[in-house]
VEXKOLPA-737338 format. One record per residue: x, y, z of N, C-alpha, C, O in turn. Coordinates in steps of 0.2 Angstrom, whole numbers, padded with zeros to 4 digits, always signed. Layout:
XYZXYZXYZXYZ/...
// end
This chain:
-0044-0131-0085-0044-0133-0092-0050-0131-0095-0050-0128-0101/-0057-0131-0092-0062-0130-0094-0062-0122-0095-0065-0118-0099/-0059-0120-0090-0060-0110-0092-0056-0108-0097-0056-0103-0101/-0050-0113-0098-0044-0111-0104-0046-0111-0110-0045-0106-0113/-0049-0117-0112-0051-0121-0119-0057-0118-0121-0057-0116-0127/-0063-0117-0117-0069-0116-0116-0071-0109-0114-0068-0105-0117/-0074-0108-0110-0075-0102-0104-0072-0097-0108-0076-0093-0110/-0064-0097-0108-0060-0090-0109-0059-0088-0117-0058-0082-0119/-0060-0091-0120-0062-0090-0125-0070-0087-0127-0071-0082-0130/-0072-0089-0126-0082-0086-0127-0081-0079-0125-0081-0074-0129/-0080-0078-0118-0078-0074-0113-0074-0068-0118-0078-0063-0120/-0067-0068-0122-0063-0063-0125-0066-0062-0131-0064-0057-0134/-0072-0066-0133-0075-0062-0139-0081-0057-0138-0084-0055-0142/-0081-0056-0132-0085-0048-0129-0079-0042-0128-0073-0044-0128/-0080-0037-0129-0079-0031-0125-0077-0031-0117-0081-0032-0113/-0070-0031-0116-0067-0031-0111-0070-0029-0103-0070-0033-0098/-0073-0021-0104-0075-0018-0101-0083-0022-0098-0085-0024-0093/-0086-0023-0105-0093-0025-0105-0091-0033-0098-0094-0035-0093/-0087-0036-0101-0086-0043-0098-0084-0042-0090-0085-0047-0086/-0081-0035-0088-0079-0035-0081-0085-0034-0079-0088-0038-0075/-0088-0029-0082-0093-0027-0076-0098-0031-0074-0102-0031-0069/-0099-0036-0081-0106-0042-0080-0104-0047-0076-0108-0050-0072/-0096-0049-0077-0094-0054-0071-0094-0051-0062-0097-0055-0058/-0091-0044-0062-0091-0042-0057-0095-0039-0054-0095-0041-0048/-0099-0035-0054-0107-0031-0055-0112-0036-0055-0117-0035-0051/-0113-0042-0059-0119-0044-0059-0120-0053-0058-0124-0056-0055/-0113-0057-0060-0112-0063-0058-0112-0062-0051-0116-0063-0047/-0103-0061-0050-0101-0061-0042-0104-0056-0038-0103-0056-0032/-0109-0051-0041-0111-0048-0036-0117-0050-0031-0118-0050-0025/-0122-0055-0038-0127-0058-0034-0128-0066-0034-0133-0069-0032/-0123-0070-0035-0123-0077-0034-0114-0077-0033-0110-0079-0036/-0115-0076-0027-0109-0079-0025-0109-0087-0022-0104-0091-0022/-0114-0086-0019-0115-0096-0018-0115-0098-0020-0116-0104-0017/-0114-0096-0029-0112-0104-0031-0105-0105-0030-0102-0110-0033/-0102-0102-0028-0095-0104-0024-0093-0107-0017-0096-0105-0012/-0087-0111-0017-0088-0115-0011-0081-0115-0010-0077-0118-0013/-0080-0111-0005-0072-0108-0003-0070-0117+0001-0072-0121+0005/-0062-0117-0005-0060-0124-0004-0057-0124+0002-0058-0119+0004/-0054-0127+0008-0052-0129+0013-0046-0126+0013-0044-0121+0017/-0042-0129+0007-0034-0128+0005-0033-0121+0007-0029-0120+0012/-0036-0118+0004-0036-0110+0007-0037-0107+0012-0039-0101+0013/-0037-0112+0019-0037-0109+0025-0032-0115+0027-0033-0117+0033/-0028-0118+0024-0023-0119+0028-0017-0115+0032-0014-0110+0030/-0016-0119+0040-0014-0115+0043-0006-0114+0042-0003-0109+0043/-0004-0119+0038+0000-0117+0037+0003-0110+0033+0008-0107+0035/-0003-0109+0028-0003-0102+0024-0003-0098+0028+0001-0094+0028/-0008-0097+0034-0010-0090+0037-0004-0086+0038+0002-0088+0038/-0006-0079+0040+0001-0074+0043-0003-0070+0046-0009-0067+0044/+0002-0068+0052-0003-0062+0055+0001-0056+0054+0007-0055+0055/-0002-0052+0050+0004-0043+0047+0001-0037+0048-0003-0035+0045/+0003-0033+0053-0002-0026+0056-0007-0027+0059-0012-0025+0058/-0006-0033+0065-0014-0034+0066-0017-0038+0062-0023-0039+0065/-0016-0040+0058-0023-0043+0054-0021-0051+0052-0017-0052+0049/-0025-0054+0055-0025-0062+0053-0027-0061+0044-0032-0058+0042/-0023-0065+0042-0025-0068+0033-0023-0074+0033-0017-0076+0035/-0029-0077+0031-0028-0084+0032-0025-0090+0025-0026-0096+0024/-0022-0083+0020-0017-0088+0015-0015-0081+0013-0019-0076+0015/-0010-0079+0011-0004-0074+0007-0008-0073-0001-0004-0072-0006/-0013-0074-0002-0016-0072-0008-0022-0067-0010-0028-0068-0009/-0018-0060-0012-0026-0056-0013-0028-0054-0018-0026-0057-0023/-0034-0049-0018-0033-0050-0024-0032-0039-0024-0031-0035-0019/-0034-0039-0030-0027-0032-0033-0033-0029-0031-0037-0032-0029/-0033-0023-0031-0037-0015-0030-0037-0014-0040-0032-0015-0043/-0044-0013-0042-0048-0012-0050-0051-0016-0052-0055-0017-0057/-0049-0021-0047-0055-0026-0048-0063-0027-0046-0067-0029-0050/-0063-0025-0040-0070-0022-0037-0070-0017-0034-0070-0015-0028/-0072-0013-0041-0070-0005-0038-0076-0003-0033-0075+0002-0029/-0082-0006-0034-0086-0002-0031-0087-0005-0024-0092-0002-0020/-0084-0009-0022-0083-0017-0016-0091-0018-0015-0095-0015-0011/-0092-0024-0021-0101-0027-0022-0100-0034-0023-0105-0037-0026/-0094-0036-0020-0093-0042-0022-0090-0046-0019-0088-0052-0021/-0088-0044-0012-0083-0045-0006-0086-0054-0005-0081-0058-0005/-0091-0057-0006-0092-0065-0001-0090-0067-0007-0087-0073-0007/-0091-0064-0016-0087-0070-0020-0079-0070-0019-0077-0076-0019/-0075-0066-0017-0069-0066-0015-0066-0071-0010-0062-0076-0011/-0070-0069-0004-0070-0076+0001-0072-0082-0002-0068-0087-0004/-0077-0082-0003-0080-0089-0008-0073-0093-0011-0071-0098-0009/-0071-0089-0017-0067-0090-0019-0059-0091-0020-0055-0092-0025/-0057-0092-0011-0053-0090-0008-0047-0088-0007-0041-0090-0006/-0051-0082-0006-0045-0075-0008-0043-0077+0000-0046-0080+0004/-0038-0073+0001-0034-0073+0008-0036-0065+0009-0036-0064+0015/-0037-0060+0006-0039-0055+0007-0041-0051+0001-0040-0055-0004/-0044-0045+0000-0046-0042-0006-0046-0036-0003-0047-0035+0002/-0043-0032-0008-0043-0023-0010-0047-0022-0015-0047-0024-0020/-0052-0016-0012-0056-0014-0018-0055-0006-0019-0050-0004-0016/-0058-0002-0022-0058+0003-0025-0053+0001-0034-0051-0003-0038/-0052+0008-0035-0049+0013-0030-0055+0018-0030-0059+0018-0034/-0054+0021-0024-0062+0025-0021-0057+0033-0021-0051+0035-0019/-0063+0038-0024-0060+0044-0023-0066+0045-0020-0070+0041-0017/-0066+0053-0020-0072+0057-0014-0077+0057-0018-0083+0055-0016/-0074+0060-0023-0080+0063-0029-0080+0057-0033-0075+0053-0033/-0090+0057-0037-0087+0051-0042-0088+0053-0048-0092+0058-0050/-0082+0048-0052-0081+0050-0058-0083+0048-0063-0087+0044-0061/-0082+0048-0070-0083+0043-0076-0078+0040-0080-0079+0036-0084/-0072+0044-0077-0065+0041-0080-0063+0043-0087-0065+0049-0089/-0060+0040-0090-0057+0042-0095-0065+0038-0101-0069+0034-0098/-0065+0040-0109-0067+0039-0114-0068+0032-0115-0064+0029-0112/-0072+0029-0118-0071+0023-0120-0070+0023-0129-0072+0027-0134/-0067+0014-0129-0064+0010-0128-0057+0011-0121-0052+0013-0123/-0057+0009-0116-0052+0011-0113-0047+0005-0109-0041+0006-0106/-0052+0000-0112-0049-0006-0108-0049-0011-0115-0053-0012-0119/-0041-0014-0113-0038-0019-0119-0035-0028-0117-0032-0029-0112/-0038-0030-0120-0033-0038-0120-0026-0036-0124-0025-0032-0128/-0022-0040-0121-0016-0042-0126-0015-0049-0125-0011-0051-0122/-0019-0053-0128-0019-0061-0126-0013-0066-0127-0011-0070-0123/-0011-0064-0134-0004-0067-0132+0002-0065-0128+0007-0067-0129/+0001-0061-0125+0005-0056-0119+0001-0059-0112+0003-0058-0106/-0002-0061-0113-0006-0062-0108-0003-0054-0103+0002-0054-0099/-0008-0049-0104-0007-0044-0103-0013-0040-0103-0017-0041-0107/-0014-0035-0099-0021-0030-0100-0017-0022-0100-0014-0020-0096/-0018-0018-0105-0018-0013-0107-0024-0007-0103-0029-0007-0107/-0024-0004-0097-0030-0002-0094-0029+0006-0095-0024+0009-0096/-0033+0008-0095-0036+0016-0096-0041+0018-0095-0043+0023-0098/-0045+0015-0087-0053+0018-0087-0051+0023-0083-0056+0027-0084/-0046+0026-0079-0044+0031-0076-0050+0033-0069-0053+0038-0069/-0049+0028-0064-0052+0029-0058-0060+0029-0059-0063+0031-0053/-0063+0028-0063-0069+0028-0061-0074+0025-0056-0074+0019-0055/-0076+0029-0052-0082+0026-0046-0085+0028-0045-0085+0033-0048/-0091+0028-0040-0096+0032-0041-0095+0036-0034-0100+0039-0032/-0088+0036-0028-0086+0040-0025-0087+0036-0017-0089+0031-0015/-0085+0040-0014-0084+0039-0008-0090+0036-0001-0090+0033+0004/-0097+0041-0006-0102+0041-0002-0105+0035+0000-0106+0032+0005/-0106+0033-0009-0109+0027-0012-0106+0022-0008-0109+0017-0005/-0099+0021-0009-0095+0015-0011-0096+0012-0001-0099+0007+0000/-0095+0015+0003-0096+0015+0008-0102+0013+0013-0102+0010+0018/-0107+0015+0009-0114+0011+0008-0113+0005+0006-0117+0000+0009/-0111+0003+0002-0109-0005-0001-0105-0008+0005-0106-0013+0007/-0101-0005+0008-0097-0009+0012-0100-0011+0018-0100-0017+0021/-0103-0005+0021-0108-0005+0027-0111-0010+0026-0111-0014+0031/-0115-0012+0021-0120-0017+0021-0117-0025+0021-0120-0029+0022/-0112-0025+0019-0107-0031+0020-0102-0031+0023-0099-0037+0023/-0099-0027+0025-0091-0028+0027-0090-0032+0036-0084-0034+0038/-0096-0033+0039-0094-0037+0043-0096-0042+0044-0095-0046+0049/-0099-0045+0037-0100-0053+0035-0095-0056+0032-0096-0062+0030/-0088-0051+0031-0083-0056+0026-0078-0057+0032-0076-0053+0037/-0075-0062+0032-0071-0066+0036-0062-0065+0035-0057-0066+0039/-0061-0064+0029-0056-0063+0025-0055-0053+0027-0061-0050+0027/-0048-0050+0029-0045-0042+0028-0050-0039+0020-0052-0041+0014/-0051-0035+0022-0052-0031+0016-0049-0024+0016-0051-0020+0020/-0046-0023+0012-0042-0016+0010-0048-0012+0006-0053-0014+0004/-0045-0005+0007-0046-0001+0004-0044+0004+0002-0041+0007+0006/-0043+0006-0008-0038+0008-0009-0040+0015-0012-0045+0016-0015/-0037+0021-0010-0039+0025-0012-0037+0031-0014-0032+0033-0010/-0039+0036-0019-0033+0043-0022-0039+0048-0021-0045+0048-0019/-0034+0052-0023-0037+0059-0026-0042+0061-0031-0042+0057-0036/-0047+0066-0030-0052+0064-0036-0047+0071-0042-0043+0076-0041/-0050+0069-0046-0046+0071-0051-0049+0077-0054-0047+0080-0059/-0057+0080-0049-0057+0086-0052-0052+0092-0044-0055+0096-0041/-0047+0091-0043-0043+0092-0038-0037+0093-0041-0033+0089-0044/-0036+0099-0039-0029+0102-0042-0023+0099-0039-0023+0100-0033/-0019+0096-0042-0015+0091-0038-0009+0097-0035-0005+0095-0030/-0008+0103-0038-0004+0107-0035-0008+0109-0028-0005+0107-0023/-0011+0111-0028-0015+0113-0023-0014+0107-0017-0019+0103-0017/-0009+0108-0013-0006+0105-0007-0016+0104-0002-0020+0099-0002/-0016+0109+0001-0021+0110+0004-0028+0106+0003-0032+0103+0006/-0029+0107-0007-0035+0104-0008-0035+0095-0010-0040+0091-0010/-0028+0096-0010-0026+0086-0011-0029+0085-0003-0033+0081-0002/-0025+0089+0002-0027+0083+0007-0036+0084+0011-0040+0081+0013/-0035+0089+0010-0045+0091+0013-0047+0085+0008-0051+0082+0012/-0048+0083+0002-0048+0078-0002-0048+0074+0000-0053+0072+0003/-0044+0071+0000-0043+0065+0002-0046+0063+0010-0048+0057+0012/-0044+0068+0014-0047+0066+0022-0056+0064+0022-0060+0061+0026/-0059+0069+0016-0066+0067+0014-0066+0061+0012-0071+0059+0014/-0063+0057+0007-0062+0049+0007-0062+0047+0012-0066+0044+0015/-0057+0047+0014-0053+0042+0022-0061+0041+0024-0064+0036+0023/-0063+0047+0028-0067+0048+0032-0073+0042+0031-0074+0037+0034/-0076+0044+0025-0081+0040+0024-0081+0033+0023-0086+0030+0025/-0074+0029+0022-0071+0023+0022-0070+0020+0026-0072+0014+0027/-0065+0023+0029-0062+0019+0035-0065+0014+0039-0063+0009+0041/-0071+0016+0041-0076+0012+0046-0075+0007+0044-0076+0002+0047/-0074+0005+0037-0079+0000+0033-0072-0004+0030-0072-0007+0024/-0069-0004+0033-0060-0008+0031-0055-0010+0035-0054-0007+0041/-0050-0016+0032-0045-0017+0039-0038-0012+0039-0034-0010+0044/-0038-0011+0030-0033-0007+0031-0033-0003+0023-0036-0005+0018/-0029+0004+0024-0030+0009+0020-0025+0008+0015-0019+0007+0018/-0025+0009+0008-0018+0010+0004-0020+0017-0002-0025+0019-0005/-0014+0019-0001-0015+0027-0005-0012+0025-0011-0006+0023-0012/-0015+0027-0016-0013+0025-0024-0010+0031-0025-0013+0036-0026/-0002+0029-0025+0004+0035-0026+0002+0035-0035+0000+0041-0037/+0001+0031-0038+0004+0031-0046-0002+0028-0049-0004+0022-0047/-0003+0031-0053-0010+0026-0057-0010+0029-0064-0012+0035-0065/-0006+0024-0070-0004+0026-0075-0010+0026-0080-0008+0026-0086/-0019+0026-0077-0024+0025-0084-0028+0031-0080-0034+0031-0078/-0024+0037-0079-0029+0041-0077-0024+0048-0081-0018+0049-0082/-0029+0051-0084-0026+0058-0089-0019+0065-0086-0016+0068-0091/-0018+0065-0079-0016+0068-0076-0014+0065-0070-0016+0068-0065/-0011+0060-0070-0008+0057-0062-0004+0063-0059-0001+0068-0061/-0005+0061-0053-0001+0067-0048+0007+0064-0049+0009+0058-0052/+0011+0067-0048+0018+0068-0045+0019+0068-0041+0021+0073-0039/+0020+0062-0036+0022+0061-0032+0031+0061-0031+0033+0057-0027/+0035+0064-0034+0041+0062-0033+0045+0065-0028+0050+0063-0026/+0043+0070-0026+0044+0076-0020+0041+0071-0013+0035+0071-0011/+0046+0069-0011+0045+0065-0006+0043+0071+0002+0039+0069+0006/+0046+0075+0002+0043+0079+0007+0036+0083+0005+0032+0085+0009/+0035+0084-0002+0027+0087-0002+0022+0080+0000+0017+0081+0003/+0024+0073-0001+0020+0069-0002+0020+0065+0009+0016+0062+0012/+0025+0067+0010+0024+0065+0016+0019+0069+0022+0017+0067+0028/+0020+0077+0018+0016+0084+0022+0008+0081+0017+0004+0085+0018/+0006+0077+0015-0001+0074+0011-0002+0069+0016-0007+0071+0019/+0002+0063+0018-0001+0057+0018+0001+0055+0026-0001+0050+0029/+0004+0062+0031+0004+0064+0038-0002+0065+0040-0005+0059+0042/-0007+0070+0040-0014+0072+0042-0018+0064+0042-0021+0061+0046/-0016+0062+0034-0022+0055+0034-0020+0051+0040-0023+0050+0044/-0014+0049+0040-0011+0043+0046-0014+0045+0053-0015+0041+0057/-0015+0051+0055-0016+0054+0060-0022+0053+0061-0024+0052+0067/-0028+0054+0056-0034+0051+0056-0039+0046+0056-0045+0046+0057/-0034+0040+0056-0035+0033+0054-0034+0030+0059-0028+0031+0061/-0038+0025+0062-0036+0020+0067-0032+0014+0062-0029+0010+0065/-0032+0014+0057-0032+0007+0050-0026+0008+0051-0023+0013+0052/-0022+0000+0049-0016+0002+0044-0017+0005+0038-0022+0004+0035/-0009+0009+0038-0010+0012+0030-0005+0012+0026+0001+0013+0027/-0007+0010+0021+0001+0009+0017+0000+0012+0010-0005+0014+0009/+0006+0013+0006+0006+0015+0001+0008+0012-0006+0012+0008-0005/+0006+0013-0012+0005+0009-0016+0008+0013-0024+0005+0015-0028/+0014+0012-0024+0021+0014-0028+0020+0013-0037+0015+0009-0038/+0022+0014-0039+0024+0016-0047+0029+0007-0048+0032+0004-0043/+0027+0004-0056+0032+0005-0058+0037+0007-0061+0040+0003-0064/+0038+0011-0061+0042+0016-0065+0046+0019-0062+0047+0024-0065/+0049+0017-0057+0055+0022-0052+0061+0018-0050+0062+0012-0050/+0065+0024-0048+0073+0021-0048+0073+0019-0043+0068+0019-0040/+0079+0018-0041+0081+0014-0033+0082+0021-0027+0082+0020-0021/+0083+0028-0030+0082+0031-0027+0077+0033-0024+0077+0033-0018/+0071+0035-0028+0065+0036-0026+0063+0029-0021+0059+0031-0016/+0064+0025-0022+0063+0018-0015+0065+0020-0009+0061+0020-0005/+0071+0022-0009+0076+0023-0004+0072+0029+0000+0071+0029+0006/+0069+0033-0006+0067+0040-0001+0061+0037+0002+0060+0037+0008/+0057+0034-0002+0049+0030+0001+0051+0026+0008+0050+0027+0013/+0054+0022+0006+0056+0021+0012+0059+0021+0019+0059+0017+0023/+0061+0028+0019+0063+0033+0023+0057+0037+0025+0056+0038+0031/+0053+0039+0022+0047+0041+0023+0044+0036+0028+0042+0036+0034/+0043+0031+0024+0039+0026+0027+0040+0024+0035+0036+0023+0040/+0047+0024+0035+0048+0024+0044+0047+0030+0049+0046+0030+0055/+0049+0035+0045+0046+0042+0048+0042+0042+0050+0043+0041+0056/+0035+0042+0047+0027+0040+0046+0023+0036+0050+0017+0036+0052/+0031+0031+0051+0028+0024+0053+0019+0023+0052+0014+0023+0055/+0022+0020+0044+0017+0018+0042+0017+0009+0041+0020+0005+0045/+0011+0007+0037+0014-0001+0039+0016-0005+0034+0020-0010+0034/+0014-0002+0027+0016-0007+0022+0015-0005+0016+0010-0003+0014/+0022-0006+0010+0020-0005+0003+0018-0009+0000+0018-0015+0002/+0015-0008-0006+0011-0011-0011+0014-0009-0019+0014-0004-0022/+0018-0017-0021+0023-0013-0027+0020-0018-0032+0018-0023-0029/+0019-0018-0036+0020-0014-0039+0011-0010-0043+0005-0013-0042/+0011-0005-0045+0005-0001-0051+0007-0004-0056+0011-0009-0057/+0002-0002-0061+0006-0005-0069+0011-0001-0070+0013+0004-0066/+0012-0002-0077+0019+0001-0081+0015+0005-0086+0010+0003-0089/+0018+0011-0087+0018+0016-0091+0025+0011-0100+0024+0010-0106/+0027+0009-0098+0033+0006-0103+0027+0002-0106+0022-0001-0103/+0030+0001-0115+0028+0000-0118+0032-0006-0123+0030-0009-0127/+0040-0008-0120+0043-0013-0122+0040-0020-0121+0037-0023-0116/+0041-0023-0129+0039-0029-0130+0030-0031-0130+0027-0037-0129/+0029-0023-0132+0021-0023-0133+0019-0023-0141+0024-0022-0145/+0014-0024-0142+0012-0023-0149+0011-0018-0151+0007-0014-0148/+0014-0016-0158+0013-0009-0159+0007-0003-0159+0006+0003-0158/+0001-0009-0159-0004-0002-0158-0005-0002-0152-0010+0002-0151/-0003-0004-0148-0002+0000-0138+0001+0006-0139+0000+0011-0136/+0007+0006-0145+0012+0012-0142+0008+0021-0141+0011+0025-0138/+0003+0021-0146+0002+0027-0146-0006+0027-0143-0011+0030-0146/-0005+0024-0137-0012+0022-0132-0007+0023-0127-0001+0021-0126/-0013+0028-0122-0012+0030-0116-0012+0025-0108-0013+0019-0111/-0012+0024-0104-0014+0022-0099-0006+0014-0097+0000+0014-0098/-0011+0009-0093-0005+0007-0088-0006-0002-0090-0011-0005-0089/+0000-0006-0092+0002-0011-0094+0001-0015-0087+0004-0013-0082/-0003-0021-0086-0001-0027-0082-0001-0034-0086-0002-0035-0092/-0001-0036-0081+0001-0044-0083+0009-0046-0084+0014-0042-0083/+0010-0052-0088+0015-0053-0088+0020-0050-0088+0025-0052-0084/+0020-0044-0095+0022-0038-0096+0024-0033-0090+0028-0028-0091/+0022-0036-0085+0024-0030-0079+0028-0034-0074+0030-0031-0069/+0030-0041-0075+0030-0047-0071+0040-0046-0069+0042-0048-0063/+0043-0043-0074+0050-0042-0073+0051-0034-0068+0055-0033-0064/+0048-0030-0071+0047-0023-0065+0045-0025-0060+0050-0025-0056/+0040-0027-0058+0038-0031-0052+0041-0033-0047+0040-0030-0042/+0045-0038-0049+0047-0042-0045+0054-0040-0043+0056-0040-0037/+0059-0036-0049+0063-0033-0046+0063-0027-0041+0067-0028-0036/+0059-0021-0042+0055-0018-0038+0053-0022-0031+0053-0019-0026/+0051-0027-0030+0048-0032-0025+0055-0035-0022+0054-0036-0016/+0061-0037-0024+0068-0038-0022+0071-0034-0021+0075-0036-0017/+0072-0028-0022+0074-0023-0018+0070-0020-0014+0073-0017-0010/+0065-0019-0012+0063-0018-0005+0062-0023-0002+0063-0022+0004/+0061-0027-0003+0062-0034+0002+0069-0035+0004+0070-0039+0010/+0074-0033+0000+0082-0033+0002+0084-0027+0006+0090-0028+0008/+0080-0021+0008+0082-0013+0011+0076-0012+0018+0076-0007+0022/+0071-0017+0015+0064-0013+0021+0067-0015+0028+0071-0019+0029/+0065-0011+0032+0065-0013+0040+0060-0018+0040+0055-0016+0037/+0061-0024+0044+0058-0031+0045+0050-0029+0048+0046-0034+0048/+0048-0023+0050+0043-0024+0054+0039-0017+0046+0033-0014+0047/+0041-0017+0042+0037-0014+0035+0037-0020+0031+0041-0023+0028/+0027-0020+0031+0024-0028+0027+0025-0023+0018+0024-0017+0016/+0028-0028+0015+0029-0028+0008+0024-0036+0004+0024-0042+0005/+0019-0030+0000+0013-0033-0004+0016-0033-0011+0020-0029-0011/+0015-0038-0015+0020-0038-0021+0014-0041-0028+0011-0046-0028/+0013-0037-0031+0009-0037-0035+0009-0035-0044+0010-0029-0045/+0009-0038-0048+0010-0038-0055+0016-0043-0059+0022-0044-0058/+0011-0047-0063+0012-0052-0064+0014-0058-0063+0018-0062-0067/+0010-0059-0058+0011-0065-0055+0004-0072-0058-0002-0072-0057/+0006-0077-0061+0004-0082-0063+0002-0089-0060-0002-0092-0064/+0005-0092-0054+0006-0097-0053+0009-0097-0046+0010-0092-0042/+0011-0103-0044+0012-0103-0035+0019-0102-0036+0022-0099-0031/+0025-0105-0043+0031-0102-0042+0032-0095-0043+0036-0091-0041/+0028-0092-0047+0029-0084-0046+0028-0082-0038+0031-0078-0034/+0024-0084-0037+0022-0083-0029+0027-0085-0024+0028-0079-0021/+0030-0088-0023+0035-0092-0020+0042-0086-0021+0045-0084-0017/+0042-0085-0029+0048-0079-0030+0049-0075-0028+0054-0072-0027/+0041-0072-0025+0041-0065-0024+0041-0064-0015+0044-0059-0012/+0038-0071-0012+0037-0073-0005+0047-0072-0003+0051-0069+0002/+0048-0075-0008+0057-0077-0006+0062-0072-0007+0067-0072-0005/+0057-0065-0012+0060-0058-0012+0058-0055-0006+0057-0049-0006/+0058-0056-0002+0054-0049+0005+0047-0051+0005+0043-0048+0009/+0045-0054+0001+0035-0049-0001+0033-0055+0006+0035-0060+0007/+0027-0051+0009+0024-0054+0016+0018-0056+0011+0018-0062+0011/+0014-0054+0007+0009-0055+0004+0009-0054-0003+0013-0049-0005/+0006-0057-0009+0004-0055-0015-0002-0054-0017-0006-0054-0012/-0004-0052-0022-0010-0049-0026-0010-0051-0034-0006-0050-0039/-0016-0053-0035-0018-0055-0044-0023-0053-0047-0029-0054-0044/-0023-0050-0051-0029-0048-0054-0028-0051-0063-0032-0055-0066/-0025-0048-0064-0022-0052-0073-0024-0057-0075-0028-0059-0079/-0020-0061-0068-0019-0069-0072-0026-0070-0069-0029-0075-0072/-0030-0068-0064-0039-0071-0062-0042-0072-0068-0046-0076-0069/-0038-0066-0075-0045-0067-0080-0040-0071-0085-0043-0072-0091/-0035-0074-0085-0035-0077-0091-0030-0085-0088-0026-0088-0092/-0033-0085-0080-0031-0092-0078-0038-0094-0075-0039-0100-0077/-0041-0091-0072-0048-0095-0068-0050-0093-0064-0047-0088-0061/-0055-0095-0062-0056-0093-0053-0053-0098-0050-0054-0097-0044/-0051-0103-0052-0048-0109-0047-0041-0107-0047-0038-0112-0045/-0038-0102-0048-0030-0100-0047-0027-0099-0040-0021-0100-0039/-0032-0097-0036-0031-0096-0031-0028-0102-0026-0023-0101-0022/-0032-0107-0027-0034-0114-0023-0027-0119-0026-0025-0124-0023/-0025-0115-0034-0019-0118-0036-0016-0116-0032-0014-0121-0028/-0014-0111-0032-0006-0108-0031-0007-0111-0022-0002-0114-0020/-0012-0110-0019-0011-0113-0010-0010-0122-0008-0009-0124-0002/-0012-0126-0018-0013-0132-0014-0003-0132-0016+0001-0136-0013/-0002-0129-0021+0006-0132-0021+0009-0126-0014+0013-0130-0010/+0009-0122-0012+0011-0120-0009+0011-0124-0001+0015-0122+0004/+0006-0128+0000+0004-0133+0005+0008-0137+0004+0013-0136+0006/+0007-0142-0001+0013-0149-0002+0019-0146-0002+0022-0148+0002/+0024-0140-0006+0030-0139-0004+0033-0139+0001+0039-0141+0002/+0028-0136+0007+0028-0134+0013+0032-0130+0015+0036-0131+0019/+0031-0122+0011+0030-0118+0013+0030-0113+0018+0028-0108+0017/
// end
C-alpha cells in the first residue's frame, strides 16, 4: 500500500530511464541489506528442480532488468527464485536515442526502446565474477547479437555470439538466446528455422549451461511448431515466451508512431496464450518460462496450469513493489500449490 499510494507515485514523476538506473545501478546495487529475503520464498513447497538446477520458488525475474548483473544479492534479498540478466552482447552499445523508455500507467504497461544497451560482454562478466558465486538463487543469462553485426552474415552472427558465450558462461547457471527484441532498430529475422538452428548449433556445443531460447510475441502457431521441433533436435532445455509485442492494440495513440516493444498488462493476453500452446504441444522434459504480463499469484497460477515450469516479472516489479514477489508465494503456499 505504501509503494502504491506513496513511493510509486514520487517515483513516476522522474524520467523513466533516470529512475531505472538509480534504483538499479545505485540503490540495489550498493545496499542491498536493506533487504531481508522473506522465509515464504524458500518454501519447499515452491521449489522445483529444472535442467539441473534447484530454484527454490517458480519466480524470476525477466532479462532488462539488470542488464549489466550489479545487483544479483538484491534479487536474492528480495526473493527472486531466480534472476536473468543482460541482455549481454559482445560489443558494448549505447542503444537506441533517448527518450526511449515510456510509462503507460493507466495500461499499467512500459513501452521500451533502449535497444540492447550494455557495456558488453567483457565488462559485464567482470561483474559477474566478482559475485556470481555468492548468490544462492540460478542466474541466467541472456544474451544476442551485437548490432554492429550483419545479421545476414551467417558466419559473423555466430563467431559473434560464441565471443559472448564465451566470456559469460563461467559466470551463469543457464544461457538464453534473445530470438526477438522489438526495442532494437534492426532485429534479426529469426523466422528461417534452419538458418537459426545452423546459428544456435555451434553455441550448444560450446556450453556446459543449459540453453534455451527466448521467442517473439509475435508469431503464429506455425512458427511454434517449427521452434519446437528445433528445440528437440538441438536438444535444448527450455523456451522463454514470451518478448514484448510489437502490436500497438489498445494502446494510446501517441505509442502508435513510437518504435520499439509493449509489456505489461498489454502483453498479458499474447503471453499467456503463446504460454498455452506450448505448454499443450512441448515434450515433458522441455522447461517452459512464461513471461509478460503477469501481476499477481492468480496470473501465476494461470500460467503454472498452462505448461509454464516457471515465470518471470519485471513490469508489474515497477508498478506493484518489491514485496510482489513474497505476495504471489505466500498465496501460492496457503492454496497449496
Amino acid at each position: 500500500m505504501f509503494y502504491k499510494k506513496l513511493l510509486r507515485p514520487l517515483l513516476f514523476n522522474f524520467d523513466p530511464e533516470f529512475i531505472h538506473k538509480f534504483t538499479v545501478d545505485f540503490a540495489l546495487k550498493y545496499f542491498p541489506f536493506i533487504f531481508i529475503r522473506d522465509s515464504i520464498n524458500d518454501n519447499p513447497d515452491l521449489s522445483v528442480n529444472l535442467f539441473g538446477l534447484d530454484f527454490p520458488n517458480r519466480i524470476g525475474l525477466a532479462a532488462g532488468m539488470d542488464k549489466e548483473a550489479v545487483a544479483l544479492k538484491a534479487w536474492e534479498n528480495l526473493g527472486f527464485g531466480f534472476a536473468e540478466i543482460g541482455t549481454v552482447t559482445y560489443s558494448s552499445q549505447k542503444g537506441n536515442a533517448k527518450p526511449r523508455l515510456f510509462r503507460l500507467p493507466e495500461e499499467e504497461s512500459i513501452l521500451n526502446y533502449m535497444g540492447m544497451n550494455n557495456s558488453g560482454a567483457k565488462h559485464i562478466a567482470e561483474n559477474l565474477q566478482n559475485i556470481y558465486k555468492k548468490i544462492k538463487i540460478p542466474i541466467g543469462i541472456n544474451i544476442a547479437k551485437s548490432a554492429n553485426i550483419n545479421p545476414n552474415n551467417r558466419e559473423a552472427v555466430i563467431a559473434d555470439l560464441l565471443n559472448c558465450l564465451k566470456e559469460v558462461h563461467n559466470y551463469g547457471d543457464y544461457l538464453v538466446l534473445n530470438l526477438s527484441c522489438p526495442n532494437v532498430a534492426n532485429p534479426e529475422d529469426f523466422q528461417n528455422i534452419k538458418n537459426l538452428s545452423q546459428i544456435i548449433k555451434p553455441l550448444k556445443e560450446t556450453t556446459h549451461l543449459p540453453f534455451l531460447i527466448k521467442i517473439s510475441a509475435d508469431v503464429d502457431e506455425e512458427y511454434i511448431n517449427n521452434i519446437l521441433t528445433m528445440c528437440v533436435d538441438l536438444n535444448l532445455q527450455g523456451i522463454v515466451a514470451t518478448n514484448t509485442t510489437k502490436s500497438r492494440e489498445n494502446t494510446p495513440n501517441w505509442t502508435h508512431n513510437k518504435a520499439g516493444g509493449i509489456s505489461g498488462k498489454l502483453l498479458a493476453e499474447k503471453s499467456l496464450k503463446i504460454t498455452q500452446y506450448i505448454g499443450k504441444h512441448k515434450p515433458s522434459n522441455l522447461a517452459l518460462i512464461s513471461v509478460g504480463g503477469i501481476f499477481s499469484a492468480d496470473d501465476t497460477k494461470e500460467r503454472l496450469d498452462a505448461g509454464a515450469d516457471l515465470i518471470q516479472i519485471y513490469t508489474s516489479f515497477i508498478y506493484e513493489g518489491i514485496d510482489l514477489i513474497s505476495k504471489i508465494n505466500k498465496k501460492l503456499s496457503s492454496s497449496g500449490f
